[in-house]
N, C-alpha and C positions, 0 to 999 in steps of 0.2 A: 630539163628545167631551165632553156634560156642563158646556161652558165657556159661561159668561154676561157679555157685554161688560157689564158691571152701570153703568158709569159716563163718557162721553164728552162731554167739555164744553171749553169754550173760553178759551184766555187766555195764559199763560204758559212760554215756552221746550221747545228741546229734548232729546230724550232721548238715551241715549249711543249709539243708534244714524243719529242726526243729522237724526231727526224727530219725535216729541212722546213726551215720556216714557211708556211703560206696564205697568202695576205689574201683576202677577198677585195673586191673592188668593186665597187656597187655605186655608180651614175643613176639617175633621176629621168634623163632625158634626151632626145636628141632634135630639138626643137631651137633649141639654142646651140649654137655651133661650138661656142667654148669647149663644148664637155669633150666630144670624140676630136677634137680639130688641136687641143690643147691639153687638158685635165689627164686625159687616156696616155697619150703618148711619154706624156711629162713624168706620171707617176710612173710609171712600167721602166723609162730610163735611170729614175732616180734609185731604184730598187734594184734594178740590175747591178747599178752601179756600187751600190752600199751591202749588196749580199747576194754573190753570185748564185747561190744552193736556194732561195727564194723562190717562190714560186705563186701569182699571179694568177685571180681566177676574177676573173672580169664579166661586167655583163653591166646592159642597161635595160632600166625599167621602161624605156621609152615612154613614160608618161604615165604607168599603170601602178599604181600603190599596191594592189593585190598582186602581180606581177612580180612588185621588188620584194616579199615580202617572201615568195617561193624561190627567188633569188640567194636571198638571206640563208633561208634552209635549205638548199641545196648545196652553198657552199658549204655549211656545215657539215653536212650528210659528208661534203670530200674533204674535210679535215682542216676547213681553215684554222688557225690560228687566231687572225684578229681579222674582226670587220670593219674597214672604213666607207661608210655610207653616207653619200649624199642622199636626203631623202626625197620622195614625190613628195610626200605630205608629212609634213613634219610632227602631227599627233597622229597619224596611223602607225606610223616607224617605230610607236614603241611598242607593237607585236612583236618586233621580229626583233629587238631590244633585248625582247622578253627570252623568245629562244635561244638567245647566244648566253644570256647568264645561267642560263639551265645548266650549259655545255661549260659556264665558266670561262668564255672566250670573251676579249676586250672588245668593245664596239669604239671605233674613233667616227663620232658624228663629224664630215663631213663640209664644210662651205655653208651648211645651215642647221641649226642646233633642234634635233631632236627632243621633244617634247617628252614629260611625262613618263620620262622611263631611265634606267641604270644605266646613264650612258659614262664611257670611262674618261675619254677627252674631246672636245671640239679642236679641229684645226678649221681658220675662217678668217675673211675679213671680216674686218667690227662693222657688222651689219647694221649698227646704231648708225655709226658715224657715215657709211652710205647714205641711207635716209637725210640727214639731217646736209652732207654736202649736195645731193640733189634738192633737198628743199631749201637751203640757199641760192644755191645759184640760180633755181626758179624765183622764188621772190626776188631776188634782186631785178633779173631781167624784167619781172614785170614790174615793179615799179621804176626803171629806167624805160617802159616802155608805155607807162603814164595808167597802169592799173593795180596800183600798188595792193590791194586786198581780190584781186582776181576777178571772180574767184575761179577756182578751177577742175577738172573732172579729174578723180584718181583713179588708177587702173592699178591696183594691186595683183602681183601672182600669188600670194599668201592667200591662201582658200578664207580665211577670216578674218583679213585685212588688219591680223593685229601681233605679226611680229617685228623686232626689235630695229626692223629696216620702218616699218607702215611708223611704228613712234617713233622714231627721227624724225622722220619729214613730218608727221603731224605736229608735231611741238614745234617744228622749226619755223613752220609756213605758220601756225598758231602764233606763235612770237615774233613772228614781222606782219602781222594781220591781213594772212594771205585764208581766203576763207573755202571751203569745201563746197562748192554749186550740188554733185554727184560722184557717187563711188561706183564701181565695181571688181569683181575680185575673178579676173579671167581662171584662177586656177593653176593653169598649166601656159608655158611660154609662146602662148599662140597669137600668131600674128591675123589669123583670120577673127579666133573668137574676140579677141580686142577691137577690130574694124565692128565687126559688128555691135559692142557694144559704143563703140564714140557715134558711129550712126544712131541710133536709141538716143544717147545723151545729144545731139543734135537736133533731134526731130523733138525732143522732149526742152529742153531748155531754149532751141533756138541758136542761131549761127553765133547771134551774139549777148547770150546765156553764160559764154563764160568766157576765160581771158588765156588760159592757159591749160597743160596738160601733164598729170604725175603719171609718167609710168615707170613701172618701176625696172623692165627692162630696156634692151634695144629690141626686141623681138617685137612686143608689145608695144612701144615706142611707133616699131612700121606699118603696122595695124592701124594705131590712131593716126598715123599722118594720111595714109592711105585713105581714112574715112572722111580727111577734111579735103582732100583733095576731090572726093567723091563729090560732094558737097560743093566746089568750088568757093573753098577756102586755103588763101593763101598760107601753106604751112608756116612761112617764115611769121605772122601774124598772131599764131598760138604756140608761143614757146614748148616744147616738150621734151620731156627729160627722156633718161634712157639708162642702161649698166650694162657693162661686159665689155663694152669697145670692138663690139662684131665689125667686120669689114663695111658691113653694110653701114652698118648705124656712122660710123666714122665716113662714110662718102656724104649720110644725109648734111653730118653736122657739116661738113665740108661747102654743100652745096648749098646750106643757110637753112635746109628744110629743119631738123633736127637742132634744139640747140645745146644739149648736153649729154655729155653718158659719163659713165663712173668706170676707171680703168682697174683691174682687180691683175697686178704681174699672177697670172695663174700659174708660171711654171715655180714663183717661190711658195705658193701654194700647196701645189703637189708635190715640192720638193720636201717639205718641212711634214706633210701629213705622210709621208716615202720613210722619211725618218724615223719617226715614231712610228710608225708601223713595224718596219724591221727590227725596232726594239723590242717591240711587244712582243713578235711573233716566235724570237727568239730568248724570250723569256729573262730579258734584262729589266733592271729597276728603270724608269725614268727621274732624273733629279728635279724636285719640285721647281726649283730654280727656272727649268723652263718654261714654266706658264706664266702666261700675262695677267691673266683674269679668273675669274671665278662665278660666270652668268648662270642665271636660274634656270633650269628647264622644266619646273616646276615639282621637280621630284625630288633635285639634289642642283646643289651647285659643281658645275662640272670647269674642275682645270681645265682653261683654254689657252690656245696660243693664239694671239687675234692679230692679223695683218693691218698694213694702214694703204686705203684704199684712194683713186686720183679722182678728181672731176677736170675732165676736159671738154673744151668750150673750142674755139674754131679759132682761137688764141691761142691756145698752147697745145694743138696738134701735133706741131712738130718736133718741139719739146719732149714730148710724153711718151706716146705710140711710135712716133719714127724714131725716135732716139734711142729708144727703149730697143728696137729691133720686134717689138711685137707686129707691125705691119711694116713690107717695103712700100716705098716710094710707086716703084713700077703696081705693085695692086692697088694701092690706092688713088694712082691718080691717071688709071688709065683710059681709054676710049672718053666718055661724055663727063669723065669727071678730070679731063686735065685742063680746061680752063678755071673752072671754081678754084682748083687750087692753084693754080697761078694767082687768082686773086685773092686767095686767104693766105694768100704768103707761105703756102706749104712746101711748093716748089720754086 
């Protein structure tokens, strides 16, 4: 069933079914590098580290909602304990929601809050406050870039263009009168389905149809610049935003092509969602004291623990990402990208 015991090791207490605790771990994709490059490694250390007798049953959906969904159930079938799930689609997930309260096992939604169904905590960045520092820092640029109301093409990965990151940036760019030209909603973090949609809104609005570009990752981010590039248009000329701080997206913003993405420290991420899982799994209370928030999923308000997430601009690269230790020097500024960073002051 696609299920990887990824992590079995020795040491510490049991689980709530009164033999050693074990945590399912359920990714969304591997389109976006963060997940296996960061999320995967991050959790499985943290869990080692906080309960040696733990035990780790890993698996990505690579992109398929029906996929993650036998995922779901087949960890169950081997006795997880608690699910934490990032979802493919955040109203399909609550199928497999569905089958773990059957079983009575805690669901911890994940990096994005599952919809519609019993879920027991979010661990996440405030997806809000994403949206709305991408939609700043875009309006700003474009009216220091003399088109103050854009307007410009959104490239949502939200299948319906309307979760809590898609209302940040719309209200944000709405209140600095930055205006919507076209949308689309790639779905899944694809860098090719996005080229081919900013080609459409190209051919459809015209080169200069619009002023700038939302998208809501970096993945999708390289797709549209790709498509203006196709096009021979100058990326640095349509601002475009980005999230996750991939290698790659951090060389574009470097090189002037890209000019923003949103930094998410994924490993305090997977550290803190590592936490609470172990707790669950081993059948301890959580003190309510830990949560931050209490967002809607439409089913129930679900205790969350919500991270605070970076926008970096080709200003504070060095700052942020290098300092941070989440990218070296030597990756990011090497072969065709070490002069740009010598003149963005990176090196």
């Amino acid at each position: 069933m696609l299920l990887a015991v990824a992590a079995t090791v020795a040491g510490c207490g049991g689980g709530a079914n009164g033999g050693e605790g074990t945590i399912a771990f359920l990714l969304p994709e591997d389109q976006a590098e963060r997940y296996e490059a960061h999320d995967r490694p991050d959790f499985e250390k943290k869990v080692e580290g906080l309960c040696g007798s733990c035990k780790v049953l890993y698996s990505n959906a690579k992109g398929d909602a029906p996929r993650q969904r036998e995922q779901a159930q087949a960890a169950l079938a081997h006795g997880a304990d608690v699910l934490v799930v990032a979802p493919v689609h955040t109203a399909l997930a609550a199928g497999l929601v569905k089958k773990a309260n059957a079983r009575k096992v805690p669901v911890v939604s994940y990096d994005r809050l599952i919809e519609n169904g019993k879920v027991d905590y979010l661990v996440a960045f405030d997806n809000e406050e994403i949206g709305e520092l991408q939609g700043k820092s875009l309006a700003g640029k474009l009216k220091e870039d003399g088109s103050p109301s854009g307007p410009v093409v959104m490239l949502s990965s939200n299948a319906r263009g309307n979760g809590p990151r898609d209302y940040g940036v719309r209200t944000t760019l709405a209140n600095n009168g930055v205006k919507i030209a076209t949308e689309y909603h790639p779905y899944s973090s694809s860098a090719a389905k996005a080229e081919g949609e900013v080609r459409r809104a190209i051919a459809t609005l015209g080169r200069n149809g619009f002023a700038g570009i939302y998208a809501s990752n970096d993945e999708i981010a390289a797709g549209a610049i790709a498509a203006l590039k196709a096009a021979n248009i100058d990326p640095e000329e349509k601002p475009t935003t980005g999230e996750e701080a991939t290698l790659a997206g951090i060389q574009r913003i470097v090189a002037g092509e890209q000019y923003m993405t949103v930094y998410k420290p994924f490993e305090q991420e997977a550290d803190v969602a590592a936490e609470l899982a172990v707790e669950l799994a081993n059948g301890d209370e959580v003190p309510p004291d830990r949560f931050t928030d209490e967002p809607s999923n439409g089913f129930r308000d679900v205790p969350a623990i919500l991270l605070k997430p970076i926008a970096v601009t080709r200003d504070n690269v060095k700052a942020t990402v290098i300092a941070d230790g989440f990218l070296k020097l030597a990756q990011l500024c090497g072969g065709r990208y070490a002069a740009a960073c010598k003149k963005a002051g990176v090196t």
